[in-house]
C-alpha positions as CSV (number, residue, x, y, z in Angstrom):
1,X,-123.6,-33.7,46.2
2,X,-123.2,-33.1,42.4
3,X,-124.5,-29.4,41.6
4,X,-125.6,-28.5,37.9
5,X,-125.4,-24.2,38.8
6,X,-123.9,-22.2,41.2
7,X,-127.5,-20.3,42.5
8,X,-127.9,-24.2,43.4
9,X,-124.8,-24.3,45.2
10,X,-126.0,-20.9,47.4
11,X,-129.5,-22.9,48.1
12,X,-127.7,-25.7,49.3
13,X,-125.6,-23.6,51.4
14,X,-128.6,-21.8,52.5
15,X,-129.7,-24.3,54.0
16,X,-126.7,-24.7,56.0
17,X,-126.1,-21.4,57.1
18,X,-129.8,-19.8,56.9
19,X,-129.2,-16.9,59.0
20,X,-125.7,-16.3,58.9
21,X,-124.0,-13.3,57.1
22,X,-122.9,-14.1,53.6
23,X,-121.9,-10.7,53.1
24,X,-121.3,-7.4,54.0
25,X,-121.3,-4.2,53.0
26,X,-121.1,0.0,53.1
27,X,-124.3,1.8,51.9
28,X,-122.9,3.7,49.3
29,X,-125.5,6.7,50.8
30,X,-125.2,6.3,54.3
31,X,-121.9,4.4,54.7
32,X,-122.9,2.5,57.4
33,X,-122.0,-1.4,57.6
34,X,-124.5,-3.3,57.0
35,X,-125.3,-7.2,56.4
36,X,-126.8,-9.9,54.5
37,X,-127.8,-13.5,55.6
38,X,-127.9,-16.4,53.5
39,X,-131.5,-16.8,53.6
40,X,-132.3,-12.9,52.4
41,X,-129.6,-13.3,49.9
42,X,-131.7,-16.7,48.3
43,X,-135.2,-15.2,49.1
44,X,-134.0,-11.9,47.0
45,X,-132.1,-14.1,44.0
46,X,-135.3,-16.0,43.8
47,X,-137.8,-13.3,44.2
48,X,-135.6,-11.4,40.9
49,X,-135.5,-14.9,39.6
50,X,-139.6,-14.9,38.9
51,X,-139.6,-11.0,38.2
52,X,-137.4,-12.1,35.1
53,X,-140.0,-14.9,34.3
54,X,-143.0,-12.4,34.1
55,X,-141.2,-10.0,32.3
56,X,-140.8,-12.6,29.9
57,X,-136.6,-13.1,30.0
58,X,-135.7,-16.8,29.4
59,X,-132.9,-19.2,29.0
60,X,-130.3,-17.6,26.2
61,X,-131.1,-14.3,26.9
62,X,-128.2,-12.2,27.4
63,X,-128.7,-9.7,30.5
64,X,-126.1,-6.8,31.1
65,X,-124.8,-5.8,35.0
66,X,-123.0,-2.2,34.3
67,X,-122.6,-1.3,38.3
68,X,-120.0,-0.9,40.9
69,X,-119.6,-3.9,43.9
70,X,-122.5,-3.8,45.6
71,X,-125.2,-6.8,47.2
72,X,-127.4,-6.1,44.3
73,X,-124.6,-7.1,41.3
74,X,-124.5,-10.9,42.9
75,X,-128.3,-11.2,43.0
76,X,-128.5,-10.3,39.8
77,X,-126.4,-12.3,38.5
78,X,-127.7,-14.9,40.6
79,X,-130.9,-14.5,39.4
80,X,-129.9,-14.2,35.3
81,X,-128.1,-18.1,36.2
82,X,-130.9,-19.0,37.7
83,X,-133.4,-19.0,34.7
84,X,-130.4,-20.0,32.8
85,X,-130.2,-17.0,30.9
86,X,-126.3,-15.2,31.0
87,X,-124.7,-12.1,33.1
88,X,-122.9,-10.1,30.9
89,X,-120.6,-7.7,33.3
90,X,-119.4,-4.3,31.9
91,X,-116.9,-2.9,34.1
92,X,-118.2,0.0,36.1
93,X,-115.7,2.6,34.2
94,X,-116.4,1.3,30.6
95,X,-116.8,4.2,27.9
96,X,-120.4,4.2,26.2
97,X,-118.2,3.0,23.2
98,X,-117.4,0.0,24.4
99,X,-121.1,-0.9,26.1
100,X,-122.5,-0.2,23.0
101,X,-120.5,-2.8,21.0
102,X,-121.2,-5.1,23.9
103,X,-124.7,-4.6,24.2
104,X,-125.0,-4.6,19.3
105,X,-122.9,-7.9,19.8
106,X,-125.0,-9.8,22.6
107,X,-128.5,-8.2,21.4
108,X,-128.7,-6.7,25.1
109,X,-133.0,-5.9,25.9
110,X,-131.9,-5.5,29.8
111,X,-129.8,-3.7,31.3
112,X,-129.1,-3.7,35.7
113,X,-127.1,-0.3,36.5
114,X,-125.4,1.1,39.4
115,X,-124.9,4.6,39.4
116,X,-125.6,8.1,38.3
117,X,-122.3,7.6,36.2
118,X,-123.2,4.3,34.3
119,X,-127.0,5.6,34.3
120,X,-125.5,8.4,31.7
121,X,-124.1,6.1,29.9
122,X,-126.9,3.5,29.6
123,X,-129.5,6.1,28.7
124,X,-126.9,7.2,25.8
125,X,-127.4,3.5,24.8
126,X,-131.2,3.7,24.8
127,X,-130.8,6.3,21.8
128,X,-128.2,4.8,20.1
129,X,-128.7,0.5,20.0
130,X,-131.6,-0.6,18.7
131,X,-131.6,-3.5,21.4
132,X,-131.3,-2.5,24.7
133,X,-135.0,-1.4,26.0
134,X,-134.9,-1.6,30.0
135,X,-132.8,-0.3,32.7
136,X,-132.9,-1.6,36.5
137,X,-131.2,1.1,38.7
138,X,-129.8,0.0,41.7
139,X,-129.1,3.2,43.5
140,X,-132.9,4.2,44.0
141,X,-131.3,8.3,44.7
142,X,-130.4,8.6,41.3
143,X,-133.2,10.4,39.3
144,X,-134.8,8.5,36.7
145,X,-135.5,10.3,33.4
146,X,-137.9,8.3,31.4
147,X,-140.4,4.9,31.4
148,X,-137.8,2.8,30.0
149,X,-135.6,2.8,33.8
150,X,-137.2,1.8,36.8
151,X,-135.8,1.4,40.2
152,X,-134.4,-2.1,41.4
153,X,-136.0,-2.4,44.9
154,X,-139.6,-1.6,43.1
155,X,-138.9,-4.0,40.2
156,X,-137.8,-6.7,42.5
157,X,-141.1,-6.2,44.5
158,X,-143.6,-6.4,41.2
159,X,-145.7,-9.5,41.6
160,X,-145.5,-12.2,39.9
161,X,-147.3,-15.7,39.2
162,X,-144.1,-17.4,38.3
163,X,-143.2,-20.1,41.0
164,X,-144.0,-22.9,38.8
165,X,-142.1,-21.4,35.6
166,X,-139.1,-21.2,38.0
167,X,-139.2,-24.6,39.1
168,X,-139.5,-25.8,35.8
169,X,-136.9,-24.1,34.5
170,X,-134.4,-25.4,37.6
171,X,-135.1,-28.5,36.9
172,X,-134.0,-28.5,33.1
173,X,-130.8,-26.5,33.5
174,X,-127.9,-28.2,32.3
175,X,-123.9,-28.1,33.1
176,X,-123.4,-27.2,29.5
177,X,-125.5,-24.0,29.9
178,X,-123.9,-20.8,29.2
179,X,-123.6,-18.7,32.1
180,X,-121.8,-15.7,31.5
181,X,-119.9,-13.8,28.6
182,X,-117.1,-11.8,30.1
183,X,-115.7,-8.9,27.6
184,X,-111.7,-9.2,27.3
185,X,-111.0,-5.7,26.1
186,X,-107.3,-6.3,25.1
187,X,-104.6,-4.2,24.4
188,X,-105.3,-4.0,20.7
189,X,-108.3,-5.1,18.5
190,X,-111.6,-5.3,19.3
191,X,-113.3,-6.5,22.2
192,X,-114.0,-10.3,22.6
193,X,-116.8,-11.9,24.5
194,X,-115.2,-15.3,26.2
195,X,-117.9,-17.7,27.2
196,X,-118.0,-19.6,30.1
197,X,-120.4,-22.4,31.4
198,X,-121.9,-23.8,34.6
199,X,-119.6,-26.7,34.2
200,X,-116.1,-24.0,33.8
201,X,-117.4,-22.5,37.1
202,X,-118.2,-25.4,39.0
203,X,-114.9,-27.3,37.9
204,X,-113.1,-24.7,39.4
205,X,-114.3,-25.4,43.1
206,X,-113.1,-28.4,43.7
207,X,-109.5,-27.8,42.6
208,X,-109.5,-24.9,44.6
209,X,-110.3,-26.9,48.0
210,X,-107.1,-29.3,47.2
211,X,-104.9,-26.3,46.7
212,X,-106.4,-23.2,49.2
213,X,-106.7,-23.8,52.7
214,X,-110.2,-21.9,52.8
215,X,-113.6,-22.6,55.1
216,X,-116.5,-20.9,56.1
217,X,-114.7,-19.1,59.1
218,X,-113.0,-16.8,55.8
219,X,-113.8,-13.4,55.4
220,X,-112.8,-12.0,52.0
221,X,-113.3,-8.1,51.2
222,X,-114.6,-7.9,47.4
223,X,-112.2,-4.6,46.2
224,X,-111.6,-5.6,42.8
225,X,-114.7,-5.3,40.1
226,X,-117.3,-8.0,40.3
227,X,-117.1,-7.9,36.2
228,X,-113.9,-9.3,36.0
229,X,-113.0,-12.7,36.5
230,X,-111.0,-12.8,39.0
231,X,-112.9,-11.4,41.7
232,X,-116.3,-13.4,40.4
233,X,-114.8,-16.3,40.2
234,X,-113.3,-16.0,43.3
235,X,-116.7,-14.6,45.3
236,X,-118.6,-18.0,44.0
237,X,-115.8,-20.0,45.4
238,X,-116.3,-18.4,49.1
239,X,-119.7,-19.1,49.0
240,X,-118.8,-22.7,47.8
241,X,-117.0,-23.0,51.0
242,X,-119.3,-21.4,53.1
243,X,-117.0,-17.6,53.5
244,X,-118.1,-14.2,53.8
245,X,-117.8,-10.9,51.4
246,X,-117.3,-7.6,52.5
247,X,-118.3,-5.7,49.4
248,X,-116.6,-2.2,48.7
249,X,-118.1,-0.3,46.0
250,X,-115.1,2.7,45.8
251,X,-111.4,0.7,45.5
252,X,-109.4,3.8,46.4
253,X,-110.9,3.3,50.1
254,X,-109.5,0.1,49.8
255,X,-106.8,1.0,52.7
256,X,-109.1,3.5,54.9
257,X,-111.4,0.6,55.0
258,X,-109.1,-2.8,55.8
259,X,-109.2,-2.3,59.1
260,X,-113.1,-2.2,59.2
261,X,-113.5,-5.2,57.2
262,X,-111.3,-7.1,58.6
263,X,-110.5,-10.0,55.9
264,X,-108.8,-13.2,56.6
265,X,-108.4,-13.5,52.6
266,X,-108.7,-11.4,49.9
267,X,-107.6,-11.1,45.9
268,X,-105.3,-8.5,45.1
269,X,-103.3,-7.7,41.9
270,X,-99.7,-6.4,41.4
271,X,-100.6,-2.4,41.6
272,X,-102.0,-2.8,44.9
273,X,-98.5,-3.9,46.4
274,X,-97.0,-1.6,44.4
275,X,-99.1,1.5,45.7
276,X,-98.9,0.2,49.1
277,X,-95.2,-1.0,48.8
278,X,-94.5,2.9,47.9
279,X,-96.3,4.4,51.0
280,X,-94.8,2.4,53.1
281,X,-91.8,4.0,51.2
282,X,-92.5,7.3,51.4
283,X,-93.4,7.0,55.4
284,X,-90.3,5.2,56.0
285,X,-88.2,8.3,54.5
286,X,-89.8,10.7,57.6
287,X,-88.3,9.0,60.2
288,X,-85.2,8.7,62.3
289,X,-81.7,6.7,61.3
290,X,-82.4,4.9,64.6
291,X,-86.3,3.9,63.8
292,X,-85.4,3.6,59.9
293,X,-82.1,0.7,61.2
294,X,-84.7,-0.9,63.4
295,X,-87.1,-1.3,60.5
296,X,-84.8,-2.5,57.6
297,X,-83.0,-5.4,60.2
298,X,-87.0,-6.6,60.9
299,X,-87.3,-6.8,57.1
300,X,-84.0,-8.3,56.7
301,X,-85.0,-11.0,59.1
302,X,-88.2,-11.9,57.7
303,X,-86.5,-12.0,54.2
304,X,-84.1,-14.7,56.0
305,X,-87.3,-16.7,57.5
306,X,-89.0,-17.0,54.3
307,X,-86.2,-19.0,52.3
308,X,-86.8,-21.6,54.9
309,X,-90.6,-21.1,54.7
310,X,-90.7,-21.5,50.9
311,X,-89.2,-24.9,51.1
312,X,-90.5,-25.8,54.2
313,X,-87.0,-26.2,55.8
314,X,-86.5,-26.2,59.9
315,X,-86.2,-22.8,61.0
316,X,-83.1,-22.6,63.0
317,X,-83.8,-21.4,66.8
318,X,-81.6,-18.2,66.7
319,X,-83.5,-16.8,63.8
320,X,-86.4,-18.1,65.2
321,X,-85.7,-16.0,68.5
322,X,-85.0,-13.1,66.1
323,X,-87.9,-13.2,64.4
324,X,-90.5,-13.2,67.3
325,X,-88.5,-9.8,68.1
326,X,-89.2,-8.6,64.4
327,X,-92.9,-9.3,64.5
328,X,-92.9,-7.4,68.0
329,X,-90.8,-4.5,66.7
330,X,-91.9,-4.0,63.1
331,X,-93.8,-7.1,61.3
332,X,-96.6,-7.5,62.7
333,X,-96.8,-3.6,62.6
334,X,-96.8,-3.8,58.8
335,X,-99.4,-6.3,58.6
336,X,-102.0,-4.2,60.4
337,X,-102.0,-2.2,57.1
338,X,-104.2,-5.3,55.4
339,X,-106.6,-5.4,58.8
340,X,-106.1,-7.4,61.9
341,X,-107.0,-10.9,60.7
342,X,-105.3,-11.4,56.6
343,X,-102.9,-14.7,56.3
344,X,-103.5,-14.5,52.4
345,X,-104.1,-12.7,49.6
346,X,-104.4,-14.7,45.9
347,X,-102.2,-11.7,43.7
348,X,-102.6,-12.4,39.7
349,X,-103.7,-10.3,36.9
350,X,-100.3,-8.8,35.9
351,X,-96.6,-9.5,36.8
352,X,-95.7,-8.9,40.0
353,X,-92.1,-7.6,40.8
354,X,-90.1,-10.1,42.3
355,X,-88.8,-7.3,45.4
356,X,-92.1,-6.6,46.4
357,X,-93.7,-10.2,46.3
358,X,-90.3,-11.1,48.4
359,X,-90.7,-8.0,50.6
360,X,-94.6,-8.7,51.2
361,X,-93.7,-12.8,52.7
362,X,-91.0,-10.9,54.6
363,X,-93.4,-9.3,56.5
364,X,-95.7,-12.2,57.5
365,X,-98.1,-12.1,54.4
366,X,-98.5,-15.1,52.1
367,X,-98.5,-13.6,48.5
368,X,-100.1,-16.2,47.0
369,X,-99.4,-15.5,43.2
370,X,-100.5,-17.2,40.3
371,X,-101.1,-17.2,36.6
372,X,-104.4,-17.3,34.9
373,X,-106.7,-15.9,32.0
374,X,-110.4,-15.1,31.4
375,X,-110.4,-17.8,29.2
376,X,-109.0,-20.5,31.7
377,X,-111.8,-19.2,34.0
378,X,-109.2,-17.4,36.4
379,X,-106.8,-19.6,38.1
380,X,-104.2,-22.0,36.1
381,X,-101.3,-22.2,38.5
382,X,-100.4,-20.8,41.8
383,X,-98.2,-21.1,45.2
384,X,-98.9,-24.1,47.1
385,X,-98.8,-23.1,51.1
386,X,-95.7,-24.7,52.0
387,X,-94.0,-25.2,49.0
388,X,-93.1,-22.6,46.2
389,X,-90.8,-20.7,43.8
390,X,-90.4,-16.8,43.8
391,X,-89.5,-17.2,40.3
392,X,-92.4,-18.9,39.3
393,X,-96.6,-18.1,39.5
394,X,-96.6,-21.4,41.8
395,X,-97.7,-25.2,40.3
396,X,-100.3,-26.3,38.2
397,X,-103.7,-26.5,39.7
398,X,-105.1,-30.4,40.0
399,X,-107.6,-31.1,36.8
400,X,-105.8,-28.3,34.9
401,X,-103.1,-29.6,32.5
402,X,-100.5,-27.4,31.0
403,X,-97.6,-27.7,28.4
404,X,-95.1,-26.0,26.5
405,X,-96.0,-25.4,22.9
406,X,-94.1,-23.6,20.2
407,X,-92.1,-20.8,20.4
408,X,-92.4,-21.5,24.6
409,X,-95.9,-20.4,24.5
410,X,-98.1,-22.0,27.6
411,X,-100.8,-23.7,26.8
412,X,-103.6,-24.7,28.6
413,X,-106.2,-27.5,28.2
414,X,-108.7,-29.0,31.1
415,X,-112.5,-27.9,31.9
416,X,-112.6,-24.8,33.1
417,X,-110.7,-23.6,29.8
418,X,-113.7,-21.2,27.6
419,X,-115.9,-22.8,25.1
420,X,-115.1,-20.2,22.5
421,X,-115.5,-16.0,21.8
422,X,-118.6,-14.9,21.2
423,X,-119.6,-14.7,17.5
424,X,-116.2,-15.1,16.8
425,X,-115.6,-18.6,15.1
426,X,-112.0,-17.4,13.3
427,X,-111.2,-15.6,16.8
428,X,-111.7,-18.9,18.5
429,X,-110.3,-20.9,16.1
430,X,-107.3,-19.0,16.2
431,X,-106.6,-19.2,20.3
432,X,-106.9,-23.3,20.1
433,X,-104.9,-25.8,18.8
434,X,-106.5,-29.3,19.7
435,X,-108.4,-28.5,22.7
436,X,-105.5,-26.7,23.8
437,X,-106.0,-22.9,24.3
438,X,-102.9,-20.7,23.4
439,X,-102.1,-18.3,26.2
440,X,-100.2,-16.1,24.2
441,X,-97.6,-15.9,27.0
442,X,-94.0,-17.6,27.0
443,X,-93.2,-19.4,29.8
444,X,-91.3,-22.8,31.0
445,X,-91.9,-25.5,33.5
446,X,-88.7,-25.3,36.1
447,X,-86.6,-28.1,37.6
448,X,-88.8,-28.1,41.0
449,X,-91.9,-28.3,38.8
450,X,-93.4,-24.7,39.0
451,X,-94.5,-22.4,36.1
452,X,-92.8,-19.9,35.3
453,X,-94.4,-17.3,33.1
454,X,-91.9,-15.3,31.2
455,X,-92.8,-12.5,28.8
456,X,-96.3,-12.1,26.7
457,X,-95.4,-13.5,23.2
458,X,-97.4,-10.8,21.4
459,X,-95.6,-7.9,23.4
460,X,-92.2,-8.5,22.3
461,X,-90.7,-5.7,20.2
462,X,-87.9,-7.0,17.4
463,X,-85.9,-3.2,17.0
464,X,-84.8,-2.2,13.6
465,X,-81.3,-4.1,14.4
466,X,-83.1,-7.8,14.5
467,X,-83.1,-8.0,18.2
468,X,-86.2,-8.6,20.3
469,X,-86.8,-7.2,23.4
470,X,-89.3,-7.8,26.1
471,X,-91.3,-4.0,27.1
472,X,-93.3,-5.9,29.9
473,X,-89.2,-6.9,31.3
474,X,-88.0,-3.2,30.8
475,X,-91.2,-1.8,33.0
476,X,-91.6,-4.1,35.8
477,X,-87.4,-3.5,35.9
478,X,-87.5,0.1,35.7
479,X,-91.0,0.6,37.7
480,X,-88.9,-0.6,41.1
481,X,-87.9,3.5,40.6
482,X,-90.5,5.3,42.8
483,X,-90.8,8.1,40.5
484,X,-91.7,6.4,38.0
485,X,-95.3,6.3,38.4
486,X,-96.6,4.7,35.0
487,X,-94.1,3.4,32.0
488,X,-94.6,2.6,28.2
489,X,-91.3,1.2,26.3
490,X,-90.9,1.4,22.8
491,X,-88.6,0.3,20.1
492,X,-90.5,-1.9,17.3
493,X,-88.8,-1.1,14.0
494,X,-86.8,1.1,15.7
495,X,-82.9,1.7,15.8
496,X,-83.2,1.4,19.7
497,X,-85.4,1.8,22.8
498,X,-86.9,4.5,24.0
499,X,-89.8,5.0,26.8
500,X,-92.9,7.6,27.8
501,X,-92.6,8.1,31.3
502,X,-95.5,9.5,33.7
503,X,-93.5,10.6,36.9
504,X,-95.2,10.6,39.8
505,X,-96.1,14.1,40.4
506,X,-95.7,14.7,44.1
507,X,-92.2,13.4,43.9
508,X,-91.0,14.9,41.0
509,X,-91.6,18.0,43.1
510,X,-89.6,16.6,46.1
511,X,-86.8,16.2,43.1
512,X,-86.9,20.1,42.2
513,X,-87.0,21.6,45.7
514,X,-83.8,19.0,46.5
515,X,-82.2,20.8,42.9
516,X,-83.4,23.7,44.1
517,X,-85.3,24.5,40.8
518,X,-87.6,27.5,40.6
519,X,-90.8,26.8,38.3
520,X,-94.2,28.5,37.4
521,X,-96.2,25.4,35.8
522,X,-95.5,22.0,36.2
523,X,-95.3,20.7,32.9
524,X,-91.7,23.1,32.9
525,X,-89.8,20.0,35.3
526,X,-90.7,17.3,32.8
527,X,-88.2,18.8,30.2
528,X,-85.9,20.3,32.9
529,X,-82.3,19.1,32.2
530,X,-81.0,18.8,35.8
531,X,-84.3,16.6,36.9
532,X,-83.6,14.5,33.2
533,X,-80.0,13.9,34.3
534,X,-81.2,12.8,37.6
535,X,-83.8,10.4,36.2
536,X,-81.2,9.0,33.3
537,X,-78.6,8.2,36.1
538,X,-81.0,6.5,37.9
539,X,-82.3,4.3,35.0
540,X,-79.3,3.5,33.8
541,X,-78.4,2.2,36.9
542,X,-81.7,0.1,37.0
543,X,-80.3,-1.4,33.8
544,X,-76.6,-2.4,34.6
545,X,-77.2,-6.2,34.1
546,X,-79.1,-6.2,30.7
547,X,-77.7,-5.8,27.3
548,X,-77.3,-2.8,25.4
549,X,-79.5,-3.4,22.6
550,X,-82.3,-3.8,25.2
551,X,-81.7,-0.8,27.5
552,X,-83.7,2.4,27.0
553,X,-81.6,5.0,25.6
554,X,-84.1,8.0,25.4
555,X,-87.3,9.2,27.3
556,X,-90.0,12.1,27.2
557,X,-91.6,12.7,30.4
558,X,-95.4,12.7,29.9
559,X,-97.9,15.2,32.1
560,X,-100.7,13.4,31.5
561,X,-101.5,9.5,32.8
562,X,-102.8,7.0,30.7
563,X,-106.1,5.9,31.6
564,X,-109.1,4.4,31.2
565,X,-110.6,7.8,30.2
566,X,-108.3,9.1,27.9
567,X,-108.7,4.9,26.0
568,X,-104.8,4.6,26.8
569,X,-105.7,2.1,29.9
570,X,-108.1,-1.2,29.4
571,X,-110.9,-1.9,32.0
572,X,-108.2,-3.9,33.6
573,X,-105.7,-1.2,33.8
574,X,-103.6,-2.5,31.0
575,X,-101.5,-0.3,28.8
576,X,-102.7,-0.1,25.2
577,X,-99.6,0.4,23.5
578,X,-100.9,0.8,19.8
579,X,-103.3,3.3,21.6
580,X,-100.8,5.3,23.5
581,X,-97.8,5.3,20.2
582,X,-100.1,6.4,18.0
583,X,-101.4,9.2,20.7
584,X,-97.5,9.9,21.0
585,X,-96.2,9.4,17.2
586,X,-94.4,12.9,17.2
587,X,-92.9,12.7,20.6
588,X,-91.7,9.5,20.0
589,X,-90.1,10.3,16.5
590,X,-88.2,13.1,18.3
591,X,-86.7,10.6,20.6
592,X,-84.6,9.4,17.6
């Protein structure tokens, strides 16, 4: 059957599954578990659907969802596609700053909010745009302050006389509909609205069921923001096949709460390994020689099985034999971390360091990694299940074509690449070249036919000497050192490279009681000379095999992290480096 929307997709499904949990969730007031069917989850997108209508919100209309995960950001959503007006997400930590250039640009009247924090902010936007007029709180505990907000539950249950305007409107929607603008924030610049269609969306499904071995029998747990498009794109494709979604509407439980959910499948992106990579770590370090010997031959053996698992080579019987005692011993252990049931977890967003995505398969877990872009509608490449390269972000997805333009860069042409930014003709014009959109990233196709992405073409630094060198190489190299909790590089026009350094701060403790340093505040170990000394050996160390002109030569341990508070982080917990040099200009002058 040939679908024209997604909310036409869940009907069909509905009919399928009717009482069956389509997803799950914890009250964010009670925290109790509770569910969803497919039928309530249609009978509530419908019932917002006509709300909408009689509040006089059509096609084109441009609706904002400013929330944390929760049942009620999918039926809205649902509900905007389904009178083919388009979701625009604002990720739940977005400053009022950057909503208010969102909701100017896209002439926002409604607004769905989450919580008391993004309440605060939308009321701010109230006073200050003279577009948005409406608020729809989701949490009904928080207090609302004036006639312009009104609870969700009591706006969903208004009545209505609009069953007849619905189905009309269903039955003209087209695949070349708009469905969503999704807000890139970038590192630099102002913010750009990518739009994507029904037709981006739906293209996406299909070429996912050649590629991921996914049916309805999936649970996935919904950890990363519903605004971005990873997790989005990635929640309509489980309903495609029929899965369920354990929503959690707080991330840093993401660990406390595994085990509870239970996935089979879940997105992740690089920090996650790294965080958990690092307690595994740091609980590794408290036990014996005997238990700490035990644990590293496990992990030596799983690293052994999975060369033959990448290439889909018989597995010889002696290591065979050896492994069933490393799942028994250690592995399977390890896994429990990610719940009882995972097998997968799709990893993109950022690049992942090659020990910890080889460390991860060691253990049992298939990292799928891939490559992909807001613009590309998530997904351009990733592992296949039984054949793949560490080096690379996997093959090229079926229907997506990709090639190798100037200067390396990746391009990417196919349907489920964007139709253009927002009110940005020159913007647009810019990031295509013949229907081909330029990734901005530097990459190569390898002998075995995998994509390997490289470096981001914009990021690369060119010192004051002529050489160019790649920051994003420098931190994922020098992030493998624990302490080093968050990294900027620097060096454009400069004589050599130099870095800001956030230490983690419990460890750069452990490092002064093992010196044996006696301090009052602190913000007196990040310019201690004995814990500098330590740090330099250990980063020059990092950075035996790379040139000279590319190794960093100075560095200024920061106290504060860069975040999305202090506008040195993105929404998607990117670095803004013009943001954070020109926060830093006179530490970083002193470096040289």
């Amino acid at each position: 059957m040939t679908h024209t929307t997604i909310p036409e997709i869940i009907r069909n499904r509905t009919a399928k599954y009717q009482n069956r949990d389509i997803l799950k969730y914890r009250d964010r007031n009670s925290k109790e578990i509770k569910n969803i069917s497919w039928n309530k989850l249609t009978n509530d997108f419908t019932n917002l659907s006509k709300v909408l209508i009689s509040e006089s919100y059509t096609k084109g209309d441009n609706i904002g969802i400013f929330s944390i995960n929760c049942p009620e950001w999918t039926i809205a959503d649902l509900a905007i596609l389904n009178i083919r007006a388009v979701t625009v997400p604002f990720f739940p930590t977005a400053s009022r700053e950057q909503c208010k250039y969102i909701v100017d640009e896209s002439e926002m009247k409604l607004m769905f909010v989450g919580d008391q924090d993004q309440m605060v902010k939308a009321i701010w936007l109230l006073d200050n745009t003279k577009y948005l007029k409406q608020i729809i709180v989701f949490n009904h505990t928080v207090s609302l302050p004036n006639e312009h907000c009104m609870y969700y539950k009591d706006f969903i249950a208004k009545k209505n006389n609009a069953t007849e305007a619905l189905e009309k409107i269903q039955s003209e929607a087209q695949i070349s509909d708009l469905a969503t603008i999704l807000y890139t924030s970038g590192t630099t610049g102002e913010p750009k609205g990518v739009m994507l269609t029904n037709e981006n969306f739906l293209h996406t499904f299909p070429i996912h069921k050649q590629r991921l071995a996914l049916n309805d029998k999936d649970v996935s747990m919904a950890f990363l923001p519903l605004s971005h498009i990873f997790e989005r794109t990635w929640t309509f494709y489980l309903y495609y096949v029929g899965g369920t979604n354990f929503y959690l509407d707080n991330p840093r439980d993401v660990i406390e709460v595994l085990p509870i959910a239970n996935p089979t499948i879940m997105c992740v992106v690089p920090r996650f390994y790294e965080k958990t990579y690092e307690g595994i770590q740091t609980e590794k370090e408290k036990w014996s020689f005997i238990k700490q010997k035990i644990f590293n031959w496990s992990i030596n053996v799983g690293y052994k099985l999975s060369e033959y698992q990448k290439d889909s080579k018989k597995i010889p019987g002696l290591l065979s034999f050896k492994h069933a005692l490393a799942e028994k011993l250690v592995l399977g252990k390890l896994r429990k971390i990610l719940g009882n049931n995972i097998k997968s977890t799709p990893c993109s967003g950022a690049a992942l360091p090659m020990h910890l995505l080889k460390f991860f398969h060691a253990t049992g877990i298939f990292v799928n990694y891939g490559y992909g872009a807001t613009e590309t509608t998530a997904t351009v490449s990733c592992f296949k299940s039984d054949k793949y390269e560490f080096e690379s972000v996997g093959t090229v997805l079926p229907g997506v074509e990709v090639k190798i333009g100037d200067g390396n860069e990746i391009l990417v042409k196919g349907k489920t690449v964007f139709s253009g930014y927002y009110k940005k003709p020159e913007a647009t014009q810019e990031a295509m070249i013949d229907g081909w959109y330029k990734t901005g990233d530097e990459g190569h196709i390898s002998a075995k036919g995998n994509l390997v992405m490289t470096d981001r073409i914009k990021d690369l630094m060119k010192t004051s000497v002529g050489k160019y060198v790649s920051p994003q190489k420098l931190e994922t190299l020098l992030g493998q050192y624990s302490l080093v909790e968050q990294m900027v590089v620097v060096g454009d026009n400069k004589k050599f490279v130099t870095a800001l350094i956030v230490p983690e701060k419990e460890k750069l403790k452990d490092l002064a009681q093992v010196y044996e340093i006696k301090y009052a505040k602190y913000d007196e170990l990040l310019s201690n000379e004995q814990i500098r000394k330590h740090i330099k050996e250990r980063i020059d160390k990092l950075q035996t095999p790379l040139s000279d002109y590319e190794k960093v030569m100075n560095f200024t341990l920061l106290g504060e992290p860069f975040s999305i508070e202090n506008k040195m982080l993105t929404s998607t917990l990117k670095t803004r480096r013009r943001v954070i040099e020109e926060s830093y200009t006179s530490i970083i002058n002193a470096m040289y």
